[in-house]
N, C-alpha and C positions, 0 to 999 in steps of 0.2 A: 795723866787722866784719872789714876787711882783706881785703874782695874786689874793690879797684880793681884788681889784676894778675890778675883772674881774668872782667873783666865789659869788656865794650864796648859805647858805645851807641851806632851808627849811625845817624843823621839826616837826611833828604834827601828829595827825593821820589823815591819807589821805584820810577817807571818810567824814570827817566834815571839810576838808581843799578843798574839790570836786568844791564849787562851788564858794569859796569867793575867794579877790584877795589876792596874796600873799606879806607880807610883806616884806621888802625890807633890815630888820634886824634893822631897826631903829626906826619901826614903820608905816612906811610908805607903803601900799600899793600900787603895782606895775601897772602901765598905760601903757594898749598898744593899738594899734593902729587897727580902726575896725568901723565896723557898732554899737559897743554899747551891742552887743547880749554877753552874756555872754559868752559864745566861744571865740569870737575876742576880748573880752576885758580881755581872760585868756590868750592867746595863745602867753606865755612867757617864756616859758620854753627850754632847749636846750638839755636837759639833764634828762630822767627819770628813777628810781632803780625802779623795781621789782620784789621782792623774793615771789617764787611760795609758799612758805609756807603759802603766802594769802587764799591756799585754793580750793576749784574745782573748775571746770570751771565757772560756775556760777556765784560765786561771783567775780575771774578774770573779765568774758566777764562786768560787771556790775563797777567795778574799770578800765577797758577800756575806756567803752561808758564815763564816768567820764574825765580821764583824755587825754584819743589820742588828744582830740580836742585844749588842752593848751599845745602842742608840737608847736612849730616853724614848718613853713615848714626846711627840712633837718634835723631836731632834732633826736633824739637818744632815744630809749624804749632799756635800759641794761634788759635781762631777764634772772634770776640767776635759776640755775640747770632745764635745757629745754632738755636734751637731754638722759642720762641713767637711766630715771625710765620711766615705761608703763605710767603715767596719764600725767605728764607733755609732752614727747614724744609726742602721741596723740594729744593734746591739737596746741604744735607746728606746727604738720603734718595739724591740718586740718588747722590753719592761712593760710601756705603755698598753700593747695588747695584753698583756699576762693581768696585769692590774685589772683592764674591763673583763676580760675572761671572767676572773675571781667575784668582781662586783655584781656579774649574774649567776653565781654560783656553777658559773660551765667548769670552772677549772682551779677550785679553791684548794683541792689538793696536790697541785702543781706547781702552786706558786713559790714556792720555796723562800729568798731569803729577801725579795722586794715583793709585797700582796697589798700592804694598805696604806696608799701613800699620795701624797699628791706631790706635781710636779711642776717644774718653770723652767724652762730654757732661755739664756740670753746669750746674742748674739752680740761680740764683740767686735764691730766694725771697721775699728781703726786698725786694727791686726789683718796678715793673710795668713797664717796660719796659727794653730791652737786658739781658736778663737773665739770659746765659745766655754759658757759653765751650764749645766744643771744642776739645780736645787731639787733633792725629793729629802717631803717633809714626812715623818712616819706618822701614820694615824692609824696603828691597828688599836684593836679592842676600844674602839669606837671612843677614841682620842676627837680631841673639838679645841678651839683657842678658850679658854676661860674669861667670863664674862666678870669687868672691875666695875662698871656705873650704870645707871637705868640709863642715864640719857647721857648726849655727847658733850 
C-alpha cells in the first residue's frame, strides 16, 4: 500500500516510554517542534491505542496526564471497550461531563489531561464482549479540520 514512510509503530511499555522521546525505528529519536518542555518536545504522535484493561481509573487518569499531552493537535485517543460494562461506561460519562464542565468555564481548571475534545463511540455488535471503541479527537487551543477547496 506504500505506507511504511507514513506509519510507526511504537512498542514498549508505556509507562517507561511516558517521558522519553520516541524512537523513529532506526534508532533515532523523534524531534518536534516547541518550547523544549518535554511536552512540546513529545507532542508527536497522531494516533493513540488504549485498551481499558490498563486498569481503574486511577491508573487510566495517570497514563493520560502521561500521554494527552504527546497527541498533535487533531490527533486521535482509540479507546478499546468504553461502552457495555459499569466501570469503563462511568469512566467515559464523567470525561464527557468534565469536557462540558470546561466548555462553560465551570471547571476549566480541573480538567486535567482530557478538556478539548470531541468524541465518538461505536458499538461493536457482532462481539458480546469488548465491544466497543471511542475515538476522542483533541481540539485544544482552538484546533478545527483545515479547509483544502471553496466548493465540493
Amino acid at each position: 500500500l506504500g505506507l511504511r514512510r507514513h506509519l510507526r509503530l511504537h512498542q514498549g511499555d508505556a509507562y517507561e516510554m511516558a517521558g522519553a522521546p520516541l524512537s523513529d525505528g532506526d534508532g533515532d529519536a523523534s524531534q518536534a517542534e516547541g518550547d523544549g518542555s518535554p511536552a512540546a518536545a513529545a507532542a508527536d504522535l497522531d494516533v493513540l491505542w488504549l485498551d481499558f484493561g490498563l486498569g481503574g481509573s486511577t491508573r487510566i487518569g495517570a497514563f493520560l496526564d502521561a500521554w494527552w499531552p504527546r497527541l498533535r493537535r487533531g490527533g486521535f485517543l482509540l479507546m478499546h471497550s468504553t461502552l457495555t460494562n459499569a466501570v469503563t461506561r462511568a469512566w467515559l460519562e464523567a470525561q464527557r461531563e468534565r469536557r462540558s464542565e470546561a466548555a462553560s468555564d465551570v471547571a476549566a481548571t480541573r480538567c486535567g489531561h482530557l478538556c478539548e475534545f470531541e468524541t465518538l463511540s461505536l458499538l461493536e455488535p457482532h462481539k458480546r464482549y469488548q465491544n466497543s471503541v471511542s475515538i476522542f479527537q483533541k481540539r485544544d487551543g482552538g484546533w478545527a479540520e483545515p479547509l483544502h477547496t471553496m466548493y465540493p
